[in-house]
C-alpha positions as MATLAB code, in Angstrom:
seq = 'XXXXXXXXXXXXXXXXXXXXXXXXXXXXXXXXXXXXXXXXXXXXXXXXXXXXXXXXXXXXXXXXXXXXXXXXXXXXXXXXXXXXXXXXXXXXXXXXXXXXXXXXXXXXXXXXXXXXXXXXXXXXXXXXXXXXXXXXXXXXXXXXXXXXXXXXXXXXXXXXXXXXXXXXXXXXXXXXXXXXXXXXXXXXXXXXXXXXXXXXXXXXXXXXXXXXXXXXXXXXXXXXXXXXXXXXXXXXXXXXXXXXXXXXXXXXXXXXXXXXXXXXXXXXXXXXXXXXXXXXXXXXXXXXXXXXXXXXXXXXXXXXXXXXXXXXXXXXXXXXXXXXXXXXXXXXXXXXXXXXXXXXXXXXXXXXXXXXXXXXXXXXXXXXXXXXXXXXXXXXXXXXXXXXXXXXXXXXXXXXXXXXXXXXXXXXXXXXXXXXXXXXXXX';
ca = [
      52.056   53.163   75.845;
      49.365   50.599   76.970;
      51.940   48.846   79.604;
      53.475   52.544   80.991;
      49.690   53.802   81.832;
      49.056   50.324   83.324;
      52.165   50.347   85.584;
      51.263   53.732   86.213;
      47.831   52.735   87.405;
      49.024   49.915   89.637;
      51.608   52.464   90.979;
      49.117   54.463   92.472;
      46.890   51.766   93.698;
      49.762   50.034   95.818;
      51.003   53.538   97.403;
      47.799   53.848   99.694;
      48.928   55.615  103.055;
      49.496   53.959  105.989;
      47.458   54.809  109.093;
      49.011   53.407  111.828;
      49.199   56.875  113.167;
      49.106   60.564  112.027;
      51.832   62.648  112.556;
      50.132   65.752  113.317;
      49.365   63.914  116.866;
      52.946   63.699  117.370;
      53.449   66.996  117.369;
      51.224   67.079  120.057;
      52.390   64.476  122.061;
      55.713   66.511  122.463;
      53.460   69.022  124.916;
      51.992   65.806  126.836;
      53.421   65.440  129.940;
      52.412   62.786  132.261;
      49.311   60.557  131.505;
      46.583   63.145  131.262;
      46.406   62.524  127.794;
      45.888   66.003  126.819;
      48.557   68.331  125.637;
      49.411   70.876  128.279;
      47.488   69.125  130.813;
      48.753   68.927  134.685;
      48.730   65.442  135.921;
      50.226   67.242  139.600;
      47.191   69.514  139.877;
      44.464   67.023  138.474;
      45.791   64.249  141.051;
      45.363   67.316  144.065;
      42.243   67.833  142.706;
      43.164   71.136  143.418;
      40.843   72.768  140.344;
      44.106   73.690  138.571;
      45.101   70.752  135.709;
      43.492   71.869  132.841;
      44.146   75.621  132.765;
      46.451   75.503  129.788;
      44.878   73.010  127.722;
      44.694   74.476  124.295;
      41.177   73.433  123.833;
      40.348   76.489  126.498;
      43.017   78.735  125.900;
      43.222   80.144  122.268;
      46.514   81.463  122.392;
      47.818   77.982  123.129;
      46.287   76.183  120.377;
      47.372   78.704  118.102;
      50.970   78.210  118.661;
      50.443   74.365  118.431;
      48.230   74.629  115.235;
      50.670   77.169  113.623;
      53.240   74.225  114.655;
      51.926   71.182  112.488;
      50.497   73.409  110.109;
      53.748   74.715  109.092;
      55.246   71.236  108.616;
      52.284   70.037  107.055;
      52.233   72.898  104.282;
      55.795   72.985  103.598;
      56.137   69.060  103.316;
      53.371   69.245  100.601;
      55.581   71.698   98.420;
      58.349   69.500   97.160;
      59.345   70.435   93.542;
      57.871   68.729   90.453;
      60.416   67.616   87.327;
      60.248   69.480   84.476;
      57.237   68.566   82.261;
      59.170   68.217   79.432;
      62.943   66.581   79.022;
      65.654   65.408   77.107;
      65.915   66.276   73.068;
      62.674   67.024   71.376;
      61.295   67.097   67.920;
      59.123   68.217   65.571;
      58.336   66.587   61.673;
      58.951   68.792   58.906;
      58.140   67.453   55.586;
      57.461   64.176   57.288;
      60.701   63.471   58.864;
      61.474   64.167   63.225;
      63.601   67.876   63.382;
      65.506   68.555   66.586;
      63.812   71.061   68.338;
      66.320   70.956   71.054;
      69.670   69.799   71.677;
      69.896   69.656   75.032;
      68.605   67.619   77.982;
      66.920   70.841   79.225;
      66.180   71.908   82.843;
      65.505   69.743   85.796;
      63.297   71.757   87.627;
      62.618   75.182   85.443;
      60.642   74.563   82.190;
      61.569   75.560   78.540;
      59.346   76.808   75.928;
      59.478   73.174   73.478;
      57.495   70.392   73.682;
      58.676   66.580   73.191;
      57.125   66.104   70.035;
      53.947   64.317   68.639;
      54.174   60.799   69.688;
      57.021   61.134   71.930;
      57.040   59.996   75.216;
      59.327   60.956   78.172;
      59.184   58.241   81.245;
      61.262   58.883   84.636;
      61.786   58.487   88.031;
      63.404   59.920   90.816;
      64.050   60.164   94.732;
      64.454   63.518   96.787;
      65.799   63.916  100.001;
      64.288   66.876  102.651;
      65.431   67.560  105.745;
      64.286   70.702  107.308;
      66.091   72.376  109.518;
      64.620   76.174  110.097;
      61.150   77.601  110.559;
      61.245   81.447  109.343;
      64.722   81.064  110.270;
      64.563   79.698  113.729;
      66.662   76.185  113.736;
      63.839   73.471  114.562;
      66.090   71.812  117.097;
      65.940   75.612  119.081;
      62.126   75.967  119.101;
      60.745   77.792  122.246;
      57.024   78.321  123.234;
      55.806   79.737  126.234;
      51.996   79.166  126.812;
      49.999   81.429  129.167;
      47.009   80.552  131.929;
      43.293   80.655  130.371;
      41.597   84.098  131.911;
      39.205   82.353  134.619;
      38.053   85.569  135.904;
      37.211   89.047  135.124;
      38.590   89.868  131.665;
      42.203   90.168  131.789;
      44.899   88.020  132.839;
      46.819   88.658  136.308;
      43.658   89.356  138.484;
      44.144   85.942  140.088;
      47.426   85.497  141.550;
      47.295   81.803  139.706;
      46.609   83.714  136.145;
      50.420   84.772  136.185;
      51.690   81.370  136.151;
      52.847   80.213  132.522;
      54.685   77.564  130.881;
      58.187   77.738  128.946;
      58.529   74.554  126.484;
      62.024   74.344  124.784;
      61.463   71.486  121.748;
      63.947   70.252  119.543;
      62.309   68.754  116.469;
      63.530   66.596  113.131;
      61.410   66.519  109.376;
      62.710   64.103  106.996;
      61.389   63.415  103.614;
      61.778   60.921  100.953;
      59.750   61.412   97.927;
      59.528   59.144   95.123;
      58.564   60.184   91.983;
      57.167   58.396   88.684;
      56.675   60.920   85.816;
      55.479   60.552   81.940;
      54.429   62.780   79.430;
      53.394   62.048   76.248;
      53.063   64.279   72.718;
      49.481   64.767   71.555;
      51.019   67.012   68.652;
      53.584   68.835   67.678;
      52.386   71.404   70.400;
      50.425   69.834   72.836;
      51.949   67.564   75.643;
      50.199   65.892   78.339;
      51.865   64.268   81.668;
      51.464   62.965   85.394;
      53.563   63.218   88.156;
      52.864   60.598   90.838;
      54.644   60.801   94.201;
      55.007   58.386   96.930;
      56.338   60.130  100.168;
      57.884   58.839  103.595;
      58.001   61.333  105.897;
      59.452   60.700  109.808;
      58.892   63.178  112.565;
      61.017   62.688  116.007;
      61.378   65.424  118.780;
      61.626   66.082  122.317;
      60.702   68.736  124.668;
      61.334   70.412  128.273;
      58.497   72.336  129.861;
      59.242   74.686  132.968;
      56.020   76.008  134.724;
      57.110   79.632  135.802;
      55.367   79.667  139.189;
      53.626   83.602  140.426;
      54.182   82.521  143.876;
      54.216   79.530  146.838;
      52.289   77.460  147.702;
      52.142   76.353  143.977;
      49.079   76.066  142.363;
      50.030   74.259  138.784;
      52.553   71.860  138.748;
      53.036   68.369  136.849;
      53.555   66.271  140.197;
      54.486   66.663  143.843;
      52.369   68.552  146.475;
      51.626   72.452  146.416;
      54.339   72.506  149.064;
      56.979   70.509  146.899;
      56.022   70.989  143.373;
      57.723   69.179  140.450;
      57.603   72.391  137.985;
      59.770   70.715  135.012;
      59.136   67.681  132.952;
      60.042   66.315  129.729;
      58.349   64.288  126.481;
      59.409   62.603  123.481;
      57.699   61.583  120.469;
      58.370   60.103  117.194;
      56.383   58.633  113.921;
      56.821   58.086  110.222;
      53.875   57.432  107.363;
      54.681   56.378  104.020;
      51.782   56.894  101.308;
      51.064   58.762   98.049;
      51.566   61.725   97.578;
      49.699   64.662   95.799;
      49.367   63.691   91.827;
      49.841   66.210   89.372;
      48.432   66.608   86.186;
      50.174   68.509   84.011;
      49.589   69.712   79.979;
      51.476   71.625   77.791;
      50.615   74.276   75.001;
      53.220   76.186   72.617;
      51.777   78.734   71.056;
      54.975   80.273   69.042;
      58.307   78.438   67.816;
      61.369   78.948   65.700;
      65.033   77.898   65.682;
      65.786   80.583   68.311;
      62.684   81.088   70.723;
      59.306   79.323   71.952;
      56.474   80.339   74.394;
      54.571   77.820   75.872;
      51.902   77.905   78.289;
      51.764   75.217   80.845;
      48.958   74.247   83.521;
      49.518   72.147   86.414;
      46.463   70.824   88.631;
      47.602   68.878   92.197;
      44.811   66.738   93.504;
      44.824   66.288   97.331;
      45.718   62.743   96.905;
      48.093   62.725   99.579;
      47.216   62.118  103.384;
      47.514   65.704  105.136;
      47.332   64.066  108.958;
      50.533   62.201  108.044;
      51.777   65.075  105.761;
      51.671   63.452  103.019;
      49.814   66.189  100.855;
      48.591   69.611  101.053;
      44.787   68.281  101.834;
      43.297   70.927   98.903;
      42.991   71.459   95.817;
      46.056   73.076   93.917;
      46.776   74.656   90.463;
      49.739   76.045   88.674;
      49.686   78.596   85.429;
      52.857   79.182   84.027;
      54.078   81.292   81.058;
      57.178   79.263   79.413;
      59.621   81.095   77.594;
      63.169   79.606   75.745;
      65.321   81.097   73.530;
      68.857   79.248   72.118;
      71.849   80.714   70.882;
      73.714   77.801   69.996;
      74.282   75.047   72.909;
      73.268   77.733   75.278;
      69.334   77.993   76.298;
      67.788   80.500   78.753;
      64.361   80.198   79.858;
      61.807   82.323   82.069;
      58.886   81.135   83.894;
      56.158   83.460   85.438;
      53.206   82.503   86.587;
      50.098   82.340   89.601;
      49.618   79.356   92.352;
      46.272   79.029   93.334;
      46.148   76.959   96.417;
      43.044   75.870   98.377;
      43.219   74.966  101.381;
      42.266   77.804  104.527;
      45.551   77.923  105.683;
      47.324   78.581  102.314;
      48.414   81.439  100.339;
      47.957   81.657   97.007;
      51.550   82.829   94.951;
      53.245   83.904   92.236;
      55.702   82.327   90.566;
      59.126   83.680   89.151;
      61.757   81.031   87.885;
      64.521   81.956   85.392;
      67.880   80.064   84.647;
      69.220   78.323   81.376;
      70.604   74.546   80.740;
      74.303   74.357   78.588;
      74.903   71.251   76.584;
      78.510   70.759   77.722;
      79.070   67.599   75.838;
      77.127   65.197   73.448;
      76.187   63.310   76.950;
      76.276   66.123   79.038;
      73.693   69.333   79.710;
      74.099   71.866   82.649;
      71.493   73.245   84.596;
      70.920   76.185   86.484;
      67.420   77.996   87.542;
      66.897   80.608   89.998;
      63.178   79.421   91.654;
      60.681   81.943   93.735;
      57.488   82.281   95.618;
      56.007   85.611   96.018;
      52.950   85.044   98.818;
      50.232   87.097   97.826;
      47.864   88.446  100.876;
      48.348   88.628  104.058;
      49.886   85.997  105.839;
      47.324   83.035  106.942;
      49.491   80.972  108.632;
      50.515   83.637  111.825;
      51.375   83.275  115.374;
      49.298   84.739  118.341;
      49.897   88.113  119.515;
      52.190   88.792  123.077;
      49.971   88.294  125.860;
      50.297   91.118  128.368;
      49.445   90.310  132.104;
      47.705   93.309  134.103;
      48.497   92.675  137.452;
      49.936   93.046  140.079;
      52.077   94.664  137.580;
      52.303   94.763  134.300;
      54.110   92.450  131.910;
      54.521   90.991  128.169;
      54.904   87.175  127.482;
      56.124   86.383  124.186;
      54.169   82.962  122.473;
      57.101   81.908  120.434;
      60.391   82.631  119.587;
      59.173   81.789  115.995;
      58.637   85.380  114.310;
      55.821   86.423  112.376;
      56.516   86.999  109.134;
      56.195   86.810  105.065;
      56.880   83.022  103.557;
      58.240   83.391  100.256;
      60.631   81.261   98.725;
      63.602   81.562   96.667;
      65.982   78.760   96.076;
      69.210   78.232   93.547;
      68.468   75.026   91.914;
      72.043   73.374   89.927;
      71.878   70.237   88.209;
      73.477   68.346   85.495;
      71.884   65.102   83.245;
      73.997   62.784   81.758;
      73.051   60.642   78.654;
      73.831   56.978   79.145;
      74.914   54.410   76.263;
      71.174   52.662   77.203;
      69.592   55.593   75.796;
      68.430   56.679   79.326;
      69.668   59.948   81.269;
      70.432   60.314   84.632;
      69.774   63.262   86.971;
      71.590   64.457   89.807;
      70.206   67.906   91.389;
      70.856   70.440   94.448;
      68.523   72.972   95.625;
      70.268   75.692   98.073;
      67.503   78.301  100.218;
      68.827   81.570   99.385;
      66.425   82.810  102.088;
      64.492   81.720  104.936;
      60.459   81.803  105.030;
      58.498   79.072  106.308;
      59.985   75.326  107.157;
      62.996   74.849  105.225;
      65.819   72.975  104.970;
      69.455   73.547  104.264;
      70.085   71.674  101.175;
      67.334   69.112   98.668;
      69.267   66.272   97.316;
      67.308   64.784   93.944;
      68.639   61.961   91.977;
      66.706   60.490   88.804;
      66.237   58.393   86.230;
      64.463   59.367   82.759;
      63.672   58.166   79.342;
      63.246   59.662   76.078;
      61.463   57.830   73.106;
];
């Protein structure tokens, strides 16, 4: 026990992020065009030093840095939000009279939880590696992303009452979010019925994208463009940006409590805390404070075990809503050396949304006319995905993991398929 807390320890210690550079400026850099050096900035216009370059610089247009901040906050949320193992794994015991009782035949569920606990002085060690790659935000593919950003209102409230105010920008960005997240896991038996665990994750995640921009010009001679002369305006451009941080993750800290069990149910209640370990520039972590209360129930009719989870997600950070959680599914033991898995996981979001778009900008004059921020719709981000897995016992005593999660819906950044493969042992 000594040596697997020690390893543990130096685990953490040598996954410290690196800081070469945070990936929320990369998002950023992918509305840079030219060497301004600010997003949205006109090099063209600042060079004329015609009073123009800096019109649709987010910093003085709040529409604009909406759309970008609902941009990397998005990633940086959903990248936090990978799925934890289940706290407790493989076949558990109890004494009675002394001597270890099976509790459980089965490996259990990868991802779901079940009512048992491993056991007083039972320890379950393991380690796996889970593949993201997101390909939709609220169901809009990431490589199809449009945003079109609108002039800052110079003069009297309103825009369109300078010719100049009707000018926007159209920005067509084609992004890629990969994650690899390695996990190390342990929990260990107080009691009979009373576990406590960590789940330490090391992430890498890359960003890469590019982007066109289009300034949609009110009239001639041009007032805003990215190089050229009023009279021969460049009014497109392009950018491309890329970066990747690898670093620790957000720990959890998880314990264990069953309150009722016989041969053919338990409850359990289980409480998960996740510390904002993890570096939220690089999207590493959520950057808050996070907590998980579940209610664990398992019954078993022979080699067959259902289970249902319910519970609240308290999540702390300003963007972030807080959650319930729904998860129900059941693990078969197919074989001595084989269990089946299958868990049907939600998010409910509870509130109103905090992570929204800006509203449709509507220009006054000379006539009237809507501009649209974002093809990206507002909209509810809950979460349902169909988890299947299956754990195979090894001759070595260990048992490996292999695990697919399919979205069956679309809210907030997701991808099309999660990929886990693991490791885990049982003593």
């Amino acid at each position: 026990m000594r040596r697997t807390v020690a390893f543990a320890a130096s685990f953490v210690l040598l996954a410290a992020p690196l800081h070469a550079q945070g990936l929320r400026s990369t998002i950023t850099k992918l509305f840079t065009f030219g060497n301004c050096g600010q997003p949205l900035c006109l090099a063209g216009s600042v060079l004329a030093q015609n009073g123009h370059g800096e019109h649709f610089i987010p910093a003085d247009v709040a529409g604009n840095a909406t759309v970008l901040s609902f941009l990397t906050d998005a990633i940086g949320l959903s990248s936090a939000d990978v799925p934890v193992s289940a706290a407790s794994s493989g076949v558990t015991f109890t004494f009675v009279n002394g001597l270890p009782q099976k509790t459980a035949e089965s490996s259990g569920p990868v991802f779901g939880e079940r009512g048992q606990t491993l056991g007083r002085g039972r320890l379950l060690v393991g380690a796996d590696v889970t593949n993201v790659d997101f390909s939709t935000l609220r169901g809009i593919p990431l490589n199809d992303i449009e945003l079109n950003f609108t002039h800052e209102d110079v003069g009297a409230p309103g825009l369109g009452d300078s010719p100049f105010e009707n000018d926007f920008i159209q920005v067509r960005t084609q992004l890629q979010v990969n994650m690899y997240v390695s996990s190390f896991y342990l929990t260990y038996g107080i009691t009979d019925r009373f576990d406590l665990g960590v789940s330490i994750p090391v992430a890498h995640v890359s960003v890469s994208g590019s982007s066109a921009a289009q300034i949609v010009p009110f009239g001639a001679p041009a007032a805003h463009f990215f190089s050229g002369t009023p009279t021969d305006p460049v009014l497109s451009a392009e950018s491309a940006a890329s970066g990747a941080a690898t670093g620790l993750g957000d720990i959890s800290l998880r314990a264990k409590l069953n309150l009722n069990a016989s041969p053919r149910a338990s409850f359990s209640l289980l409480a998960d805390a996740r510390l904002p370990t993890g570096d939220a520039d690089n999207f590493l972590g959520a950057g808050a404070f996070g907590f998980r209360g579940l209610g664990v129930f398992s019954a078993r009719f022979g080699n067959f075990t259902p289970h249902l989870n319910g519970g609240f997600f308290y999540r702390g950070g300003s963007l972030e809503n807080n959650a319930l959680l729904a998860t129900g599914g059941f693990d078969q033991l197919m074989a001595d050396w084989a269990t089946m898995s299958f868990d049907i996981i939600s998010e409910w979001q509870l509130g109103a949304d905090k992570l929204i778009i800006p509203p449709i900008v509507h220009i006054i004059a000379p006539f009237q006319r809507t501009i649209t921020p974002t093809n990206i719709p507002n909209g509810r981000d809950d979460i349902v995905n169909a988890s299947f897995g299956v754990k195979l016992r090894m001759d070595s005593g260990a048992t490996g993991v292999v695990n697919m999660i399919l979205p069956m819906n679309r809210g907030g950044l997701r991808p099309d398929v999660i990929w886990t493969l693991g490791l885990e042992y049982n003593f």
